[in-house]
C-alpha positions in Angstrom: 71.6 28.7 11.5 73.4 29.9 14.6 72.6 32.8 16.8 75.3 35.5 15.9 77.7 36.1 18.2 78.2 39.9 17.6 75.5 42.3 16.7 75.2 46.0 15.9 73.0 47.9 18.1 71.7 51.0 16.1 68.8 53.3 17.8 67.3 56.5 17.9 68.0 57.8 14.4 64.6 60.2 15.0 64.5 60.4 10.6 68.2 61.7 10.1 68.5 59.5 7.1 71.4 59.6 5.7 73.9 60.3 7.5 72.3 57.4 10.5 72.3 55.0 7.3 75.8 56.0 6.3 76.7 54.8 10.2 75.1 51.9 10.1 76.8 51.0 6.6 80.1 51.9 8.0 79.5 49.1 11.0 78.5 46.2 8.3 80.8 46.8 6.4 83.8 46.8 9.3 81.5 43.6 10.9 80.0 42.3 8.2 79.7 39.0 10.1 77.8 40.5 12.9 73.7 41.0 12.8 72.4 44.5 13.1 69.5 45.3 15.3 67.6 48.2 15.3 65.9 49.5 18.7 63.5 52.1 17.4 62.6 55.7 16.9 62.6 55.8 13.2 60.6 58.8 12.6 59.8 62.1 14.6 62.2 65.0 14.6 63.8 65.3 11.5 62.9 65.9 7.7 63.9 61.8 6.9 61.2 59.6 7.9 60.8 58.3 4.6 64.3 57.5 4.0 65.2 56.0 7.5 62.2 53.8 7.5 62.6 52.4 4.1 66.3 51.7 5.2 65.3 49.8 8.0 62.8 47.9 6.1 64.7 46.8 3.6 67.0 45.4 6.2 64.8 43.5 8.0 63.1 42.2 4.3 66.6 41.5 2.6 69.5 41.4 5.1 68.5 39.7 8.2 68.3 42.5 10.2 65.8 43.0 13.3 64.0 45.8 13.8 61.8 47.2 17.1 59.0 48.9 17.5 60.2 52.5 19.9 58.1 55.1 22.2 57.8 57.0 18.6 55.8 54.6 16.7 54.0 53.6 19.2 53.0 57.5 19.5 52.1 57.4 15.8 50.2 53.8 16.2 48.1 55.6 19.2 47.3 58.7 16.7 46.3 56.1 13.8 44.3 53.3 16.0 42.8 55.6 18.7 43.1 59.6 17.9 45.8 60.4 20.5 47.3 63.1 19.9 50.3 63.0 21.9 52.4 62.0 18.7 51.5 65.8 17.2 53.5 67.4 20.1 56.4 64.5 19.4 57.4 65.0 15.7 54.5 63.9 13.8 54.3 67.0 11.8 57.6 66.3 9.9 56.8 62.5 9.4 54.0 63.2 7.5 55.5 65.8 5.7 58.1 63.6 4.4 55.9 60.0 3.9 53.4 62.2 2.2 55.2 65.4 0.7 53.3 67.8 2.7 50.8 68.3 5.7 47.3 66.7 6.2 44.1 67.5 8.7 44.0 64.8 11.9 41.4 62.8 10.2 42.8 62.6 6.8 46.4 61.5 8.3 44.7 59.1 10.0 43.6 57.6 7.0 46.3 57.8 5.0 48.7 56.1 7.1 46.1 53.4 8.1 47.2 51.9 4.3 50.5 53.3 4.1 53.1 50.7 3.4 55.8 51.8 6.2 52.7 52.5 8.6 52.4 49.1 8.2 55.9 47.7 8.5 56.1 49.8 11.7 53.3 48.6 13.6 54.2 45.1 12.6 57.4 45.4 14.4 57.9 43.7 18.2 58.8 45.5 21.2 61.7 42.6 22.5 64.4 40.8 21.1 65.7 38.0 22.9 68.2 35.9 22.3 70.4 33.1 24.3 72.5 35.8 25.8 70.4 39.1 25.3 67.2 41.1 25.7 67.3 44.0 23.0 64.4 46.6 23.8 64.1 50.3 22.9 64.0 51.9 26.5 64.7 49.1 29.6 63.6 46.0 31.5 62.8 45.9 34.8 65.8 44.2 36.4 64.5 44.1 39.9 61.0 42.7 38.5 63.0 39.6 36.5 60.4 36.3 36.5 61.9 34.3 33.4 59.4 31.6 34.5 56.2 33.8 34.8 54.1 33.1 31.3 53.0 37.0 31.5 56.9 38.2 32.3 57.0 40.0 28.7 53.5 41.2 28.6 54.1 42.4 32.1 56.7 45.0 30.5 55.6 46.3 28.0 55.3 49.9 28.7 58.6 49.9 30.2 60.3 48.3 27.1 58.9 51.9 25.4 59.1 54.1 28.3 62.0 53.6 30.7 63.6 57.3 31.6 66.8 58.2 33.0 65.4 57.2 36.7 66.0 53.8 35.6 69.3 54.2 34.5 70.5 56.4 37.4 69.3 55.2 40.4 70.9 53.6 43.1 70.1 49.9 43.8 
């Protein structure tokens, strides 16, 4: 099969659910040619978590779709594999609330998402998407750092692919 010439960049639905679904239905269904690629930031911030993951799963599982890991589950993977709790000031309390129907202590989250089926899907997701034309991450790459040839180029980047802030985007060469 051939790489796709067009492709539908949707990001950042933070757990909106429907109406970020409804979007992205609207765009396969005007493209339905093109491949969609999702850059991230399922959950956090909204009451949808549930919804907007299981969306994005199925695409990826049934309709070719690509999905990447963003800043947010990489927040939540932190909490789960390490007991940061920087993901608690970031939304966490409303992703819980909707993958489990209501609020759990630290510990018991912890263990509940360490067998939860989208915890899982999540943290199985990549950080990059290349193709022949293309780098799809959630945040940036590091332009003036570019070393195609370097074995440890992606590796390299990784923190940037989550974290890149509007200093990246704004400042002058």
């Amino acid at each position: 099969m051939s790489e796709p010439q067009y492709y539908i960049w949707a990001s950042d639905p933070h757990a909106t659910g429907q109406s970020w679904i409804d979007l992205v239905r609207q765009a396969q269904t005007k493209y339905p040619d093109h491949q969609s690629v999702f850059g991230g930031d399922y959950i956090d911030g909204n009451k949808q978590a549930t919804q907007t993951v299981d969306f994005v799963k199925d695409q990826v599982n049934n309709h070719g779709a690509t999905a990447l890991l963003g800043n947010h589950e990489q927040l939540m993977t932190d909490f789960v594999e390490y007991g940061n709790f920087l993901w608690y000031i970031n939304g966490a309390k409303s992703t819980v609330k909707s993958f489990f129907g209501r609020g759990f202590s630290k510990e018991k989250t912890r263990r509940l998402l360490r067998s939860d089926d989208r915890y899982l899907f999540l943290t199985s997701l990549p950080m990059i998407y290349v193709t022949q034309h293309l780098i799809f991450v959630h945040a940036g790459v590091q332009a003036d750092h570019l070393k195609w040839d370097d074995p440890n180029f992606y590796d390299n980047q990784k923190q940037f692919y989550l974290w890149a802030r509007d200093e990246y985007f704004y400042q002058k060469p």
